[in-house]
C-alpha positions in Angstrom: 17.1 -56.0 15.0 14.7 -53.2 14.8 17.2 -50.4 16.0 19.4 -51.7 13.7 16.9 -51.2 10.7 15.5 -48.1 12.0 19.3 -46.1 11.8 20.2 -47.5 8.7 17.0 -45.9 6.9 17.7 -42.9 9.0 21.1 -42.8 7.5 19.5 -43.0 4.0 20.3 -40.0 1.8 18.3 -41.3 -1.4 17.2 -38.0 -3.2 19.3 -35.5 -0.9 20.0 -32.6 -2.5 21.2 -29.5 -2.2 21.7 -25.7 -4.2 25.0 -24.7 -5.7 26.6 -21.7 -5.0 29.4 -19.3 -5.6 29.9 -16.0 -4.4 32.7 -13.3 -6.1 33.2 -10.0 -3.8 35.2 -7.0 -3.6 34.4 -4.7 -1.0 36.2 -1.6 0.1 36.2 0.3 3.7 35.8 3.9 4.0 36.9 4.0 7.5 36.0 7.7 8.7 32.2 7.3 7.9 32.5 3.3 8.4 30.7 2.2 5.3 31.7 -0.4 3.5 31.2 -0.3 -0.4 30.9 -4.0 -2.5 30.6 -5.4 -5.5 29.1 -9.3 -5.6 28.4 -11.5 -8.4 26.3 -14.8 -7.0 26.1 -17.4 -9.4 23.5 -20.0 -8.3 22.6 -23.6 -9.8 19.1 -24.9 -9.0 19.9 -28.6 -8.0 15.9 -29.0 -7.0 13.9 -31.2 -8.3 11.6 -27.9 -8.7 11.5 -24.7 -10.7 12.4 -21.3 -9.6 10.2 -18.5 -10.0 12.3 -16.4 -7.1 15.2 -15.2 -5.7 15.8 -14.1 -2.0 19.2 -12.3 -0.1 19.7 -12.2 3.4 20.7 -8.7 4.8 21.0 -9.1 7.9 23.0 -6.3 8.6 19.5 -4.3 8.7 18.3 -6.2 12.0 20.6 -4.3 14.3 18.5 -1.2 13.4 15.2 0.6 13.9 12.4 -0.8 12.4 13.5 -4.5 11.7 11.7 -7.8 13.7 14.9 -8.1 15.8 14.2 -3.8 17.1 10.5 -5.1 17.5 11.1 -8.1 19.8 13.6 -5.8 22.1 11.0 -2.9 22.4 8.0 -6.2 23.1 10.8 -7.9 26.0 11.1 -4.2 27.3 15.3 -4.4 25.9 16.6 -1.1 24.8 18.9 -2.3 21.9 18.5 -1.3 18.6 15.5 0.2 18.4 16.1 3.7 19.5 19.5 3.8 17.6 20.4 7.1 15.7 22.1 7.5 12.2 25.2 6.6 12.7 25.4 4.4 15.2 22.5 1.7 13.4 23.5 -0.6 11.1 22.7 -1.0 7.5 23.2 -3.1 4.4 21.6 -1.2 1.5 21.4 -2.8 -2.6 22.0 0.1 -4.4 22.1 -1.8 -7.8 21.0 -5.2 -9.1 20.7 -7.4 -11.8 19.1 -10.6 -12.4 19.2 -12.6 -15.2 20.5 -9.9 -16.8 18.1 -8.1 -16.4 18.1 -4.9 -14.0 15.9 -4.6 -10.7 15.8 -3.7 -7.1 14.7 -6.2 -4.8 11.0 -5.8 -2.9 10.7 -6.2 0.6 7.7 -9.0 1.6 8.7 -8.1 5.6 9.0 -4.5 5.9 9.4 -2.4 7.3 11.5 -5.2 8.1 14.0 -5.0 5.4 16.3 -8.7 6.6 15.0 -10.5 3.5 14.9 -9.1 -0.3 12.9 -11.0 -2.8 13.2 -10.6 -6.8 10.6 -12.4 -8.6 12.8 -13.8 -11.6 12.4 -12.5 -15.1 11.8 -16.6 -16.1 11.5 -19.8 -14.2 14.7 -21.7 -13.2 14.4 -25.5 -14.3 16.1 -27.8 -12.5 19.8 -28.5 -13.4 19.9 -24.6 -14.9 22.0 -21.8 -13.4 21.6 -17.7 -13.0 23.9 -14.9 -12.1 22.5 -12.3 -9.6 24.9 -9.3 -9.4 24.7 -6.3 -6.4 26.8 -3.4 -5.7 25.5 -2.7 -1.9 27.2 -0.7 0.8 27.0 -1.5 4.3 27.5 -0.1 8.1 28.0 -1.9 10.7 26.3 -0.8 13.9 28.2 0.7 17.5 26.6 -1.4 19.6 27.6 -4.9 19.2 25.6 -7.9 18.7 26.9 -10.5 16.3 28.6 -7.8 14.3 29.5 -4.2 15.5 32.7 -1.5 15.7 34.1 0.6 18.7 37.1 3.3 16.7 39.0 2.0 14.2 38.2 -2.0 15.1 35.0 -3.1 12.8 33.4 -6.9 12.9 32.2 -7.8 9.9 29.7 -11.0 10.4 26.7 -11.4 7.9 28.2 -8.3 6.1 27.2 -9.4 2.5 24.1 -10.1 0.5 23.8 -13.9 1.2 21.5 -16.5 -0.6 18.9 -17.8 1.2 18.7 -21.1 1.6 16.5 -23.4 -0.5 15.4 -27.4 0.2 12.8 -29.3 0.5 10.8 -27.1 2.4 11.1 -24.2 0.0 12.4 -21.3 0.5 13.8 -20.2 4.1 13.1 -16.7 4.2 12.7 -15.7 7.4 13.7 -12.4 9.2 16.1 -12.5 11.7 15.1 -12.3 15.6 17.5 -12.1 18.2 16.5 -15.9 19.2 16.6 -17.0 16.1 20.3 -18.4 13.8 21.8 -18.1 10.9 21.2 -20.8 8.2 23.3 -20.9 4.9 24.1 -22.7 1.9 27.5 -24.2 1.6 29.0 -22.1 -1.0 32.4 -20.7 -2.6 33.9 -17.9 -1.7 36.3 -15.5 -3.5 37.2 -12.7 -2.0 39.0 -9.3 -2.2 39.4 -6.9 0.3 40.8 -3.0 0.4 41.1 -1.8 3.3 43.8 1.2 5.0 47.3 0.5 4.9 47.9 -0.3 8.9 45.0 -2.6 8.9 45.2 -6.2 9.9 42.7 -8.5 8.6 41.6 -11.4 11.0 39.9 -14.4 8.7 39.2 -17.8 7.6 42.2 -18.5 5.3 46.3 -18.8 5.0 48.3 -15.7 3.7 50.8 -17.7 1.1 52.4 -14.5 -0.2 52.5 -10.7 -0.3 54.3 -7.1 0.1 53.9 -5.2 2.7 55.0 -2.2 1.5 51.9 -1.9 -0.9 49.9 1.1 -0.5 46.3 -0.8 1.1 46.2 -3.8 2.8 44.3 -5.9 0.6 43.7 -9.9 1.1 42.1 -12.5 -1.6 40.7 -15.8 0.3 39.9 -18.3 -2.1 37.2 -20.4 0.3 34.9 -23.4 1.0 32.9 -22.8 3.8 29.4 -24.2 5.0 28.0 -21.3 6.6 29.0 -17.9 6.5 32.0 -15.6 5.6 33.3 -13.4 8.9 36.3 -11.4 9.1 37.2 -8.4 10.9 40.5 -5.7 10.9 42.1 -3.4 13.3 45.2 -1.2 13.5 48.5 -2.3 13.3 52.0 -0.6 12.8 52.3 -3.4 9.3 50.0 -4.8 7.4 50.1 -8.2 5.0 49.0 -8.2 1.4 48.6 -11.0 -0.6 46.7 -14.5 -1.6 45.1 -16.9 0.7 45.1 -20.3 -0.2 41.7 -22.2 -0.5 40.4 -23.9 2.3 37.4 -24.6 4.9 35.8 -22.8 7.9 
C-alpha cells in the first residue's frame, strides 16, 4: 500500500505552474558575410505566484566564441575549440536594440566576459497574472566550426539562433551560462516565424509547407509553431526553392 501512496503524491501537480510565452521573428540571411539580421517581439505572462523585477535572454550563439565559459572550459581540459577562433570564423549573437516595457535599454551582462546570458532589470515589477513585451533587433553569425550550430559554404545550421527567454519556476530564475557539458533548457512557447533567405535556398524545419510559389524572388517560409524546447532550422542550395505558410504544429 505504501508504493501505491507514495506515486500517487508523486504524480500530484497541485500548484504547478509554469510562464507563458510567445515569440514573433523575422530574420533575414546575408549569405556572403553569413550574418543573420532579426527582428523579435517576446511577449511574456508571469504565471508565478511571484513578482518580477527582471528579465533574462539566452544567447547562446556567443559560447562558440572567445571569451565565453564554454572557450574557458576547452582551454582548462587542454581542447582547442573555440577559444583561439578568429573574426569570422567565431560565432556571435549581438542585441543591437531593445525595448522593455516600452521603455528602451541594452541588456547588462552579470557573466562576462561571458556574454551567454543578458539581464534587464525591468522598468517596474511584474505581478503575477500580468504580461510585458520585450522587443530586439539582434544580428547573429554562426561559427565554422561546428558544435551544436555551425556552417561549412553556403549550408548554415541555425540551433539556439535567437534571443530565447530564460526559463523561470520555482527555483527562480535559470540563468546559467552555457558549458559544453551542460543542456539547453526552455520554456514551452509559440512560435511565429518568417524567414528571407536567397532564392535557391531550401529550408529544413519543424513545420508542413501548405502552400506557396516558387517563382517568388526569396525563398521565404512562415511556421506557425508549438514547440517545448527550441526552434532549429537550417537551409542549403538547391536548383528550386518553396515559399509559402506552414501550418501550426509541435516539435
Amino acid at each position: 500500500m505504501l508504493p501505491i501512496l507514495f506515486l500517487l503524491a508523486a504524480g500530484d501537480t497541485t500548484g504547478y505552474w509554469q510562464q507563458q510565452v510567445a515569440y514573433r521573428i523575422t530574420a533575414s540571411l546575408d549569405e556572403p558575410s553569413g550574418v543573420l539580421t532579426g527582428h523579435v517581439r517576446i511577449s511574456y505572462v508571469n504565471r508565478s505566484p511571484d513578482a518580477l523585477h527582471d528579465f533574462y535572454v539566452h544567447q547562446y550563439l556567443n559560447a562558440f566564441r572567445p571569451g565565453s565559459r564554454w572557450a574557458a572550459v576547452d582551454s582548462a581540459e587542454q581542447r582547442d575549440r573555440f577559444q583561439h577562433l578568429k573574426d569570422p570564423d567565431y560565432a556571435f549573437e549581438r542585441i543591437r536594440r531593445a525595448t522593455v516595457m516600452g521603455e528602451s535599454r541594452l541588456p547588462d551582462y552579470p557573466y562576462a566576459p561571458d556574454s551567454t546570458i543578458a539581464h534587464w532589470a525591468l522598468p517596474r515589477p511584474l505581478a503575477p497574472g500580468d504580461s510585458l513585451v520585450v522587443e530586439i533587433d539582434w544580428q547573429a553569425r554562426l561559427s565554422t566550426l561546428p558544435r551544436r550550430q555551425g556552417r561549412q559554404g553556403r549550408r548554415f545550421d541555425f540551433a539556439q539562433w535567437y534571443p530565447k527567454v530564460v526559463v523561470y519556476d520555482k527555483y527562480g530564475w535559470e540563468d546559467h551560462p552555457l558549458y559544453p557539458a551542460g543542456e539547453f533548457y526552455g520554456e514551452f512557447a509559440t512560435y511565429e516565424v518568417t524567414l528571407d533567405l536567397p532564392e535557391d535556398q531550401v529550408i529544413g524545419a519543424t513545420g508542413v509547407p501548405v502552400e506557396g510559389d516558387p517563382g517568388w524572388a526569396h525563398a521565404k517560409a512562415d511556421p506557425a509553431l508549438e514547440i517545448d524546447y527550441q526552434r532549429d532550422w537550417y537551409h542549403g542550395p538547391r536548383t528550386t526553392h518553396q515559399c509559402g505558410q506552414v501550418a501550426p504544429g509541435r516539435k
